[in-house]
C-alpha positions as a Markdown table, in Angstrom:
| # | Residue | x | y | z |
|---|---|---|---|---|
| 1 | Unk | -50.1 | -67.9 | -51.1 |
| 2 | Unk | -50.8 | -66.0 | -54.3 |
| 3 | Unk | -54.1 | -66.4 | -56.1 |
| 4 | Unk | -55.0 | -67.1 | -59.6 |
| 5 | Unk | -55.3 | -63.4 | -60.4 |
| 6 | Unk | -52.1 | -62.2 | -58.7 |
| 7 | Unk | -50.5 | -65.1 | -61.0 |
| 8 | Unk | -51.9 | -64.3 | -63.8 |
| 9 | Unk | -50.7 | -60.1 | -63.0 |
| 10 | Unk | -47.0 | -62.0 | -62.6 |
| 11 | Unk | -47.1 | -63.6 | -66.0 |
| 12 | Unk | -48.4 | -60.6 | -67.4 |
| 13 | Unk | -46.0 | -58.4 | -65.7 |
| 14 | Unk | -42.9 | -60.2 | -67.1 |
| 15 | Unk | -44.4 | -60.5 | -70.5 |
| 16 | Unk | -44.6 | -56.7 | -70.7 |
| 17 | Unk | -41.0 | -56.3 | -69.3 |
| 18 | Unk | -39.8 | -58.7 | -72.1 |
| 19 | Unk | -41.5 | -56.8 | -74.6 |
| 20 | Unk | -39.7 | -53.5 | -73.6 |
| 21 | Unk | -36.5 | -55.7 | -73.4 |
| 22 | Unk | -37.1 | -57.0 | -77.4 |
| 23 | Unk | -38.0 | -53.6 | -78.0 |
| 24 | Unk | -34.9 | -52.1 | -76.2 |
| 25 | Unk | -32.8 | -55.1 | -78.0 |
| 26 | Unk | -34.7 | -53.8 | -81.6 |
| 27 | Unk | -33.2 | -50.2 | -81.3 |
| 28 | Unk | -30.0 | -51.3 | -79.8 |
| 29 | Unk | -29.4 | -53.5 | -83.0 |
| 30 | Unk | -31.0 | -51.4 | -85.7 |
| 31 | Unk | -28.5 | -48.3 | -84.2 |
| 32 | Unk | -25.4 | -50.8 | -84.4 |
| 33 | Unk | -26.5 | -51.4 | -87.9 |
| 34 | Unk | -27.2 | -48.2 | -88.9 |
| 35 | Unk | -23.9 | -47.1 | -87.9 |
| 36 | Unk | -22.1 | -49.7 | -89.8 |
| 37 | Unk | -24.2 | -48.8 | -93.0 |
| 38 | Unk | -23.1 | -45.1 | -91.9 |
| 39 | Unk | -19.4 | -46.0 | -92.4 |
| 40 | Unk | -19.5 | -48.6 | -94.8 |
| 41 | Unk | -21.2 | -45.5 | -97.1 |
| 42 | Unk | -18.5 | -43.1 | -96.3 |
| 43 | Unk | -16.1 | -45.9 | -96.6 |
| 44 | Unk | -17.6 | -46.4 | -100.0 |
| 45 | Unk | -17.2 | -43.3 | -101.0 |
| 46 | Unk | -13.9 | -42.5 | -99.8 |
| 47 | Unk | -13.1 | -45.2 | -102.2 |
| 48 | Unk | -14.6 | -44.1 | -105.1 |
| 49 | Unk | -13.1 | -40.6 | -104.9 |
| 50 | Unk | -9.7 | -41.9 | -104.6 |
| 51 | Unk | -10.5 | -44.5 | -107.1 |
| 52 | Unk | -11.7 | -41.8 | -109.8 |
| 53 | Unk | -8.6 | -39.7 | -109.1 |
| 54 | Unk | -6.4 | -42.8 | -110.3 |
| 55 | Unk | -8.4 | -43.4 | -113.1 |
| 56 | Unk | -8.3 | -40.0 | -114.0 |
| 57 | Unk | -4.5 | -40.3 | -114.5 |
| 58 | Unk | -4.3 | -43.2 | -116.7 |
| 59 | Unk | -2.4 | -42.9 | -119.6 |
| 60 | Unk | -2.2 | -46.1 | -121.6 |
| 61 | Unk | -4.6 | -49.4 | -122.0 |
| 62 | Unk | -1.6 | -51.8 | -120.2 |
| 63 | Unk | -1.9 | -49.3 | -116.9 |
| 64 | Unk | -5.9 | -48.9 | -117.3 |
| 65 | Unk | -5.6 | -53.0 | -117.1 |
| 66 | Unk | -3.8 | -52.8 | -114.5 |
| 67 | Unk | -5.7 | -50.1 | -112.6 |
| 68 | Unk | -9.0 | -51.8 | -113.8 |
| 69 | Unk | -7.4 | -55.2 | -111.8 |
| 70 | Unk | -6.3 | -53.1 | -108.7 |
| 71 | Unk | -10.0 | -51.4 | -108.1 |
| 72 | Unk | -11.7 | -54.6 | -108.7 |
| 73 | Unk | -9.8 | -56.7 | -106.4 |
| 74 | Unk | -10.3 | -53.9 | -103.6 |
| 75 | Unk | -13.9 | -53.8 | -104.5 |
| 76 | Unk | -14.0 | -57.4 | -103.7 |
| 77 | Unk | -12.5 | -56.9 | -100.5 |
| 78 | Unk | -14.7 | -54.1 | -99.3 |
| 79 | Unk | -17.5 | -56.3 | -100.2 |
| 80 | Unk | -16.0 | -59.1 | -98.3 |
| 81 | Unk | -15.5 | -57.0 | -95.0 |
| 82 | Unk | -19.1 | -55.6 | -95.6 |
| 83 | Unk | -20.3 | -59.0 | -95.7 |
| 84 | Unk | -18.1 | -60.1 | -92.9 |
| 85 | Unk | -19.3 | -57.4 | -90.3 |
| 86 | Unk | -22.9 | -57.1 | -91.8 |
| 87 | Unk | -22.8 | -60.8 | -90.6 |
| 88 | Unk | -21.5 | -60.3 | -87.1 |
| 89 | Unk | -24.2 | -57.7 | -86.4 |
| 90 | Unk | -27.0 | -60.1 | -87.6 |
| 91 | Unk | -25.5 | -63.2 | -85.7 |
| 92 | Unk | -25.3 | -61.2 | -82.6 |
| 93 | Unk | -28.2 | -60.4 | -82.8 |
| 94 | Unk | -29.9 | -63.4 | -83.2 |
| 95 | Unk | -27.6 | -64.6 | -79.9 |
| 96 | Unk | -29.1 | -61.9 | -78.2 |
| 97 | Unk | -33.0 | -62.4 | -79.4 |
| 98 | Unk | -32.2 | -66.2 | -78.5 |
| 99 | Unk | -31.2 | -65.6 | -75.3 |
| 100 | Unk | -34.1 | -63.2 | -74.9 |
| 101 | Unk | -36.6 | -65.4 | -76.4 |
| 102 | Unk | -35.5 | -68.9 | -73.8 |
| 103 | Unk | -35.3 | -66.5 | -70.5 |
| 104 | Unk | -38.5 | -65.3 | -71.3 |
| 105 | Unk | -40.1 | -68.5 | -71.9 |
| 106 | Unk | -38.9 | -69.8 | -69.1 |
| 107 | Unk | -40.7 | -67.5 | -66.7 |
| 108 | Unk | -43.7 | -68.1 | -68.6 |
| 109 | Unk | -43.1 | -71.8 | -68.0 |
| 110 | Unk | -42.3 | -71.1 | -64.7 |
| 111 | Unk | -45.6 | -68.7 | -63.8 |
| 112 | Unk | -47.7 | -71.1 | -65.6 |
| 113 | Unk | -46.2 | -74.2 | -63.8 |
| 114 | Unk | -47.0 | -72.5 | -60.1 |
| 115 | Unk | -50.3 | -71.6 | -61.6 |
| 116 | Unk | -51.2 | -75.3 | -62.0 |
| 117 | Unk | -50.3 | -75.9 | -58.7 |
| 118 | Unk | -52.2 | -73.4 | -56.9 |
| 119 | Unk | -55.4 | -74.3 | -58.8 |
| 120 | Unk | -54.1 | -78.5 | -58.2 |
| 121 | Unk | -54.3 | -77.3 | -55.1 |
| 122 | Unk | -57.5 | -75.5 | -54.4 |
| 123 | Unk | -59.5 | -77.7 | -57.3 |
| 124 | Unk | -62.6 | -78.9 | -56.1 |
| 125 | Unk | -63.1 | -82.4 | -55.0 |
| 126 | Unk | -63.3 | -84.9 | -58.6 |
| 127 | Unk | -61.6 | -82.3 | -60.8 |
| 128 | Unk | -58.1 | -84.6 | -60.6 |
| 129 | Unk | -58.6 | -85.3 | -64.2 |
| 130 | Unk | -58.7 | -82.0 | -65.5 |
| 131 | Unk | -55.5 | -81.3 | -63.5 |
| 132 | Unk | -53.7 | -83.7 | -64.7 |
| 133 | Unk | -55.1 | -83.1 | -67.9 |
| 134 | Unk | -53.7 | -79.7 | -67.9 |
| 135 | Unk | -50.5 | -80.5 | -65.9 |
| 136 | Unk | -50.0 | -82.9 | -69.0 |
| 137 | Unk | -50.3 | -79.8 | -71.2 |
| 138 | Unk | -47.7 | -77.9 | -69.7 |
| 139 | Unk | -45.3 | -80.0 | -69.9 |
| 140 | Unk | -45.8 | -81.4 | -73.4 |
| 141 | Unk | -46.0 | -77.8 | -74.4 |
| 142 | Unk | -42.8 | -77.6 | -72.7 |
| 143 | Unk | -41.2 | -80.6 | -74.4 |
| 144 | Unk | -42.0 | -79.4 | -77.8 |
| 145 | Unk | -40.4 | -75.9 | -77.1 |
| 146 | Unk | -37.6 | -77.7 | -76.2 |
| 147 | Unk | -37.3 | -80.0 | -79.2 |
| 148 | Unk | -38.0 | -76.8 | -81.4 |
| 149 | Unk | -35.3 | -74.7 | -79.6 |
| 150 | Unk | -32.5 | -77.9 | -80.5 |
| 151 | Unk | -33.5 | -77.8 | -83.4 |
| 152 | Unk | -33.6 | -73.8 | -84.5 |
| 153 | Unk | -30.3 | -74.3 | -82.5 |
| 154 | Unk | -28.8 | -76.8 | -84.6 |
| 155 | Unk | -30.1 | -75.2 | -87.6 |
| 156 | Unk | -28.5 | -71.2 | -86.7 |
| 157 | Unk | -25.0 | -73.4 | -86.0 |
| 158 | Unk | -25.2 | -75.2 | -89.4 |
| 159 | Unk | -26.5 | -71.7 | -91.5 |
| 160 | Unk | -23.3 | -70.1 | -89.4 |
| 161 | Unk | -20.9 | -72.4 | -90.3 |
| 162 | Unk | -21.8 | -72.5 | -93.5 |
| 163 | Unk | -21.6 | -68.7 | -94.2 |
| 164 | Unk | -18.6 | -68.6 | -92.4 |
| 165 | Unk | -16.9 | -70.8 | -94.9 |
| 166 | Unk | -18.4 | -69.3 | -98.1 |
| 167 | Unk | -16.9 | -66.1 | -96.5 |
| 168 | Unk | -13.5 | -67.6 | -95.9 |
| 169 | Unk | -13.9 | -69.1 | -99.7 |
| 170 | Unk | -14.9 | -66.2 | -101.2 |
| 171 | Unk | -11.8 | -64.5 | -99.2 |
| 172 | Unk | -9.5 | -67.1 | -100.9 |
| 173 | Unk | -10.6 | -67.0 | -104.3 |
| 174 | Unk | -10.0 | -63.3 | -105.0 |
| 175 | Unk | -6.6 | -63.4 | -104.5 |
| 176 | Unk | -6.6 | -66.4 | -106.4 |
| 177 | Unk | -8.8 | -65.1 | -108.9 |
| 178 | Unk | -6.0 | -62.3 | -109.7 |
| 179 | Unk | -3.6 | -64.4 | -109.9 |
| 180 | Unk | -5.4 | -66.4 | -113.0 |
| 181 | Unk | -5.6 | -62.5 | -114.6 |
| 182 | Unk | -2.5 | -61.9 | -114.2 |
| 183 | Unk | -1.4 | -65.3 | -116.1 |
């Protein structure tokens, strides 16, 4: 049997390990997203380059509408598939810290739990009370992490959904939007 101390090095032990995880899962994401800046800046100016070499070679105001139509709309779009991907990186991340976050408090709850017992079990004589008291704690403790997780849970799937379908909106109404120009 383990004592209190050798418990108390477990919990401790995995609460360092998960903090080099996070950490680990901190550069892992902030790399992903400093690439994607990386190209989305090239991309950018790729863009402008070729952008300023057609505007270069206007030659009337009906072509410079036209042109001035053309760049916007892809402007639009390259802001739409920032958005779009800039979004995919955050929401896998917070999958990812998620995940992280309930494994970890479950070997907290775990450690804490066989803590309990081992002191339930070597309590003196007349401390029943007090470790009940405590096994009480725990699992109301427990409870209420579990009613805050369903709710952060439902409240990441609503925020999702809902930036999903201002993307998908926003997606529609360019094209739409040129066509009203063009009327």
């Amino acid at each position: 049997m383990n004592s209190a101390t050798e418990q108390f090095a477990g919990i401790d032990k995995a609460g360092f390990v998960n903090a080099v995880r996070v950490t680990a899962l901190s550069l892992e994401k902030a790399e992903h997203l400093a690439k994607f800046n990386f190209q989305a800046a090239k991309a950018a100016l790729e863009q402008g380059v070729q952008s300023a070499g057609v505007v270069s070679g206007i030659k009337d105001v009906k072509e410079f509408a036209a042109v001035n139509t053309k760049l916007a709309e892809a402007g639009v779009q390259h802001a739409l598939g920032y958005t779009r991907g800039l979004y995919e990186i955050v929401a896998q991340g917070q999958a990812e810290f998620s995940a992280l976050a309930n494994d970890a408090w479950a070997g907290y709850t775990n450690g804490v739990k066989t803590w309990v017992e081992t002191a339930a079990k070597n309590a003196p004589a007349g401390s029943e009370i007090a470790v009940r008291a405590l096994t009480s704690t725990v699992a109301a403790t427990n409870a209420a992490y579990e009613q805050f997780s369903k709710a952060t849970q439902q409240i990441v799937s609503l925020t999702d959904a809902t930036v999903r379908a201002a993307i998908a909106n926003a997606a529609k109404a360019a094209p739409a939007t040129k066509g009203s120009k063009a009327s």
